[in-house]
C-alpha positions in Angstrom: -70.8 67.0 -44.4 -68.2 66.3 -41.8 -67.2 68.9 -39.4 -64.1 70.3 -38.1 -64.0 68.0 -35.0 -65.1 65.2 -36.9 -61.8 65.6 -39.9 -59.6 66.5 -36.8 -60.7 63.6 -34.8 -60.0 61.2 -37.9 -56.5 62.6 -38.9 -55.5 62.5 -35.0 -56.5 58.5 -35.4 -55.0 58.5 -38.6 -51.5 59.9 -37.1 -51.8 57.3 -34.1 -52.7 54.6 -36.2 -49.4 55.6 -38.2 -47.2 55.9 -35.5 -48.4 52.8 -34.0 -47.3 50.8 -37.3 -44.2 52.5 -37.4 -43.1 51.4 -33.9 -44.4 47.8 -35.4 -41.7 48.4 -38.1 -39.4 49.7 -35.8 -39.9 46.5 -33.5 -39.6 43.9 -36.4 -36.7 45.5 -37.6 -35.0 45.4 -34.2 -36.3 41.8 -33.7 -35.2 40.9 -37.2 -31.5 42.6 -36.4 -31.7 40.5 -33.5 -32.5 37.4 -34.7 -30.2 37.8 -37.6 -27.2 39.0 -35.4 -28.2 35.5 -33.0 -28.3 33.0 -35.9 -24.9 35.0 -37.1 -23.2 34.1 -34.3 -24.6 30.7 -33.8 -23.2 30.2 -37.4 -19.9 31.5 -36.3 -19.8 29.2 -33.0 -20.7 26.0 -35.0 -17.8 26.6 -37.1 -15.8 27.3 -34.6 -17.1 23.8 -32.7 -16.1 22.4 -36.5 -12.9 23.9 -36.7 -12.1 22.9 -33.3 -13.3 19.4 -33.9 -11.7 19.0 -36.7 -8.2 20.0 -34.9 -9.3 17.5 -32.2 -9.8 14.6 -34.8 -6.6 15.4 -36.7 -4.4 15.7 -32.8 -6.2 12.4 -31.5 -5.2 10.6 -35.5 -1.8 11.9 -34.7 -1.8 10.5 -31.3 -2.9 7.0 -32.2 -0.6 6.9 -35.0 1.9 7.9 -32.6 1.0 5.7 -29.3 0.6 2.5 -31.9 4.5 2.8 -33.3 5.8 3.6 -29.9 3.8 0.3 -28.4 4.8 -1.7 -31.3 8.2 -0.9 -30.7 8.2 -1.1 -27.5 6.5 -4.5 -27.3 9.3 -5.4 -29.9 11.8 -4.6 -27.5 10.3 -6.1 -24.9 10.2 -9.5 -26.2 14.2 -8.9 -27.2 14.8 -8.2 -23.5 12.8 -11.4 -22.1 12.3 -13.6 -25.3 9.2 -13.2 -27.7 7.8 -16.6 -26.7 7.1 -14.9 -22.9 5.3 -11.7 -24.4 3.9 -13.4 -27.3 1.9 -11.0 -29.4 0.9 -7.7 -28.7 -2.4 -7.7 -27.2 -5.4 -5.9 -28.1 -6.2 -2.6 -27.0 -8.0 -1.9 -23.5 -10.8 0.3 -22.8 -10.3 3.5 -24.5 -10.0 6.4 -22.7 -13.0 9.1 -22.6 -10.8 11.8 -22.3 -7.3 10.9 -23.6 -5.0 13.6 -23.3 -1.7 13.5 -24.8 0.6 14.8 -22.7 0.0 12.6 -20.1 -0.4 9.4 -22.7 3.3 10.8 -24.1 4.3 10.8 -20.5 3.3 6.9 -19.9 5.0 5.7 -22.8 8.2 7.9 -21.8 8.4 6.1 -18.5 7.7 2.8 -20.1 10.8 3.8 -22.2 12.7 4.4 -19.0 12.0 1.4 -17.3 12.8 -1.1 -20.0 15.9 0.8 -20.4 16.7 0.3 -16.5 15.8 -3.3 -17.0 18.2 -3.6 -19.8 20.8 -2.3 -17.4 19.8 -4.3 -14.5 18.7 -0.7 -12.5 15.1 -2.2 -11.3 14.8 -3.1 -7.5 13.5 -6.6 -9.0 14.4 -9.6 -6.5 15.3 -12.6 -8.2 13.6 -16.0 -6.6 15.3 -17.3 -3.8 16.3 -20.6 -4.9 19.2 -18.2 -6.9 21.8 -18.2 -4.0 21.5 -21.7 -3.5 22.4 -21.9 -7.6 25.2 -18.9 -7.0 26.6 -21.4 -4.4 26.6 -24.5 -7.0 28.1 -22.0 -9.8 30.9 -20.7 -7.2 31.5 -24.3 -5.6 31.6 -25.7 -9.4 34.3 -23.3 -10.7 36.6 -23.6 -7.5 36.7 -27.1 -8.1 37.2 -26.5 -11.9 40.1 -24.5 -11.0 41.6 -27.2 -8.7 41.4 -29.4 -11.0 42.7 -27.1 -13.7 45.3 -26.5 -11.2 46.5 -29.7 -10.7 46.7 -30.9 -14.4 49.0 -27.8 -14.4 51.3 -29.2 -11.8 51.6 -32.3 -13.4 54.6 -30.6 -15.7 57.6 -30.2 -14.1 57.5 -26.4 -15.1 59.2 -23.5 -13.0 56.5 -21.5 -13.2 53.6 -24.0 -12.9 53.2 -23.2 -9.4 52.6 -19.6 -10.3 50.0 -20.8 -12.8 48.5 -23.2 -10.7 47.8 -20.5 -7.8 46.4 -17.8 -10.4 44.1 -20.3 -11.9 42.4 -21.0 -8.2 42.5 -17.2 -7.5 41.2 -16.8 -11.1 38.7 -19.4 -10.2 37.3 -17.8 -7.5 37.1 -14.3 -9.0 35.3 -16.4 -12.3 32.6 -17.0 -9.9 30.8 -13.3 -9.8 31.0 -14.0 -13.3 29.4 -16.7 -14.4 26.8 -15.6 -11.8 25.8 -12.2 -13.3 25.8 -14.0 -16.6 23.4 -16.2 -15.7 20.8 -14.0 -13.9 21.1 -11.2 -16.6 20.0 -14.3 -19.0 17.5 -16.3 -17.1 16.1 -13.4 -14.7 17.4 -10.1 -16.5 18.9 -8.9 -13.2 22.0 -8.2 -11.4 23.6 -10.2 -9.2 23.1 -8.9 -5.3 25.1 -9.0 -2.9 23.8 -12.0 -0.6 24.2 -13.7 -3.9 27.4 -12.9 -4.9 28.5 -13.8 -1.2 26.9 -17.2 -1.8 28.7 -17.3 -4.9 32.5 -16.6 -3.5 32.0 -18.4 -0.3 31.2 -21.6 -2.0 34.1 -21.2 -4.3 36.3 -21.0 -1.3 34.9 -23.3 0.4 35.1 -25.6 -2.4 39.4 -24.8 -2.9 40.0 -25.1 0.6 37.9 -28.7 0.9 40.0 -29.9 -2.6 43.6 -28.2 -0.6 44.4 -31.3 0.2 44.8 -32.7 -3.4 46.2 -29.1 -4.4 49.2 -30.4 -1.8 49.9 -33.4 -3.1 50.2 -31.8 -6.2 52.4 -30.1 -5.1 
């Protein structure tokens, strides 16, 4: 039969064998609460990552969509400004970008905007080829001699006021000059004229009615 010391020594092991499985319990539970509150918010950020890709996928659609019209119209427009045999069809798209962002591809195609806009208004710093002066020359000394001999056939009649048209068709000749330049270097260059150019131009038409004066007189 067991003793006293024997029953107390087995319900103090008993008590410590109890209060050691509830602090296993306790622990579980806690790990368990922990674990569960982890994966809860692991759930939470991977929808998030979703939701945020998701907004990604739909903003980068949305660009492309928007960067391909604003190309295509632009290339359009391009090839009405220098002729669509020059630019020929668009061409394919470069190396994408790892890490487009729109404002700044909005921003590139705004300042492509602007500069075929300048272009169309001949507001570029762009030099046409030298040999053009020596053509302004030929288009100036051309129409002064037009307008001598436009200016002559004119003093042929034996009208009062023939002089007065003969000498405004020189003058007009002259000032036709500047032009028939920028309308030629808008078309064949899609710039304006500059001024060594236009120089060229009005010099050689000058030159040109001064050279013919002689035959103005004896038109006269």
């Amino acid at each position: 039969m067991a003793t006293d010391t024997e029953y107390a020594d087995a319900v103090a092991a008993y008590l410590a064998e109890r209060s050691s499985a509830e602090e296993e319990v306790r622990a579980a539970e806690t790990a368990y609460r922990d674990e569960a509150e982890r994966l809860t918010d692991a759930v939470a950020a991977a929808r998030a990552a979703r939701d945020e890709a998701d907004r990604a996928s739909v903003s980068a659609s949305t660009l492309v969509a928007e960067t391909d019209k604003t190309v295509a119209a632009l290339w359009r427009s391009l090839g009405d400004f220098v002729g669509h045999r020059r630019t020929g069809p668009a061409p394919e798209p470069g190396t994408p970008d790892p890490e487009p962002e729109a404002e700044r591809v909005r921003a590139r195609l705004e300042r492509s905007e602007r500069l075929l806009a300048l272009a169309r208004q001949g507001e570029l710093p762009i030099e046409a080829p030298r040999h053009t002066e020596v053509t302004a020359a030929l288009i100036g000394a051309g129409l002064g001699t037009l307008a001598v001999a436009v200016a002559l056939w004119i003093l042929r009649d034996d009208s009062a006021v023939g002089p007065a048209f003969a000498a405004l068709t020189l003058f007009g000749g002259v000032g036709a000059g500047p032009v028939a330049l920028s309308v030629w270097l808008s078309w064949q260059y899609r710039v304006r004229p500059r001024p060594g150019q236009v120089l060229a131009c009005v010099g050689a038409s000058v030159v040109a009615v001064c050279a013919l004066a002689g035959a103005f007189m004896r038109g006269l």
